[in-house]
N, C-alpha and C positions, 0 to 999 in steps of 0.2 A: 428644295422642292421643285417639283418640275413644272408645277402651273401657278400662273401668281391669280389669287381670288383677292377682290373686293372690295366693298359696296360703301366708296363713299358720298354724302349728301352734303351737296352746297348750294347756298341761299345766294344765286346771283343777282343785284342790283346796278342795273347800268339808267340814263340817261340821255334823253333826246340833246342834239346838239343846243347851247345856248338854253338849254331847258325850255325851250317851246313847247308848247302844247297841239303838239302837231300828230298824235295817234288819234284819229278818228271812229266813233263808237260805231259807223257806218261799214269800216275796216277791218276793225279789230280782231272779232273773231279769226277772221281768214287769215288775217298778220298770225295771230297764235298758232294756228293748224302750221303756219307755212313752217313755222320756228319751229314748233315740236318734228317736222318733219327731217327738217335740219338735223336736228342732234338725232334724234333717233339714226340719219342715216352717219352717223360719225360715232354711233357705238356707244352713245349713251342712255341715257332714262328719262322723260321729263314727268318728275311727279306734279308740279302743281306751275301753272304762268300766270301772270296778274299786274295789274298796273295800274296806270293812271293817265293822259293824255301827254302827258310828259316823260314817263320813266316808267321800265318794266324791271319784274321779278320775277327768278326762275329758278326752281327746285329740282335740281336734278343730280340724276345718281353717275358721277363721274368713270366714266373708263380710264383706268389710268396709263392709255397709251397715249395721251393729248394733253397737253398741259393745260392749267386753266388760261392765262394768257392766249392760249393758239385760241383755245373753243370759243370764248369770249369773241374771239376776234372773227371767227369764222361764223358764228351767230351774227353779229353785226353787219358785218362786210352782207352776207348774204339777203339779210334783211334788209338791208336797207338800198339792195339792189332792183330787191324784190318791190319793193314801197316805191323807187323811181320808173322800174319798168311799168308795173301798175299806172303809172299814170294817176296814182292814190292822192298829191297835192301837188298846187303849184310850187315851181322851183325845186332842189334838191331838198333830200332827207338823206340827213348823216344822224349819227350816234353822238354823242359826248365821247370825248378821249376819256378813258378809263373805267374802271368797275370795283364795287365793293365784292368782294367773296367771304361766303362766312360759310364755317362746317359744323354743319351741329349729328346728334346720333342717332340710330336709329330710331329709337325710345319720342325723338321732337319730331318725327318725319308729318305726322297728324296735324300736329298745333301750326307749323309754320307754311304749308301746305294752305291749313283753313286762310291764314293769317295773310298770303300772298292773293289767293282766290276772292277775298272777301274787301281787296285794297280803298275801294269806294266808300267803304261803311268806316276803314280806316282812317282816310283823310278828311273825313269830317270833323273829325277832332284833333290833327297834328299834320300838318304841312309837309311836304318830300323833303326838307332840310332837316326839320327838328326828327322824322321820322331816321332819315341817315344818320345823324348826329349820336342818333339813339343806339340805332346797332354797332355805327363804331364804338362806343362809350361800354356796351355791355359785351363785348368779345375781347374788350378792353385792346386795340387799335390804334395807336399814337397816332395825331392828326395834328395838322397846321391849317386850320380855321382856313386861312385865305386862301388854298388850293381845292378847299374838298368842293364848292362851287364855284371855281373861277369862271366868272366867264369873259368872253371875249366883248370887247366893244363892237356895237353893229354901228357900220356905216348908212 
């Protein structure tokens, strides 16, 4: 074929360094704009972003000239450059080292979408661990308990 087409969708979930609760709803919006801008300019889609003061989620429809590893990393990196230039808190804002990825199909793009948008209403009933625990468990994702939240000791 001479052109490669197509439209895949991943449910990103990454986390605040040490899972702090350092996205502020004073911010947030503009933090989302700033991300959708990001990927949009690196040739992707963002169908749906959402989160919680600690950890965000991001639907989006993948170009597959970028792997997920680089995008992850260039979401991040740029985010959270953006969150220190801002002058948005004191001291630095980093990311958590790593990301869940999950791909679901066309047909889920709605449900997971609402499901990301609506994350407030979701943690009223299930915490960021038991909520992760969950998706790895139903994409069926072998895990070892004691890395999926390691965190660092704070001095």
């Amino acid at each position: 074929m001479a052109n490669t087409y197509t439209k895949i969708y991943v449910h990103f979930v990454f986390a605040v360094q040490h899972r702090q609760c350092l996205i502020k709803k004073a911010w947030k919006d503009e933090l989302y704009r700033y991300i959708n801008a990001t990927i949009t300019n690196k040739g992707h889609k963002l169908y749906a972003i959402g989160g919680m003061a600690d950890h965000l989620h991001l639907l989006v429809s993948m170009n597959p000239d970028q792997s997920m590893s680089s995008f992850i990393a260039d979401v991040k990196r740029s985010s959270a450059m953006w969150i220190n230039q801002m002058f948005l808190r004191p001291g630095i804002f980093a990311w958590q080292r790593g990301f869940g990825a999950f791909t679901y199909s066309k047909n889920d793009v709605h449900n997971v979408a609402n499901y990301i948008e609506n994350q407030e209403e979701h943690h009223r009933k299930r915490n960021f661990h038991d909520e992760y625990v969950k998706l790895l468990e139903k994409h069926e994702i072998e895990y070892d308990e004691r890395f999926v939240f390691k965190q660092v000791e704070k001095n």
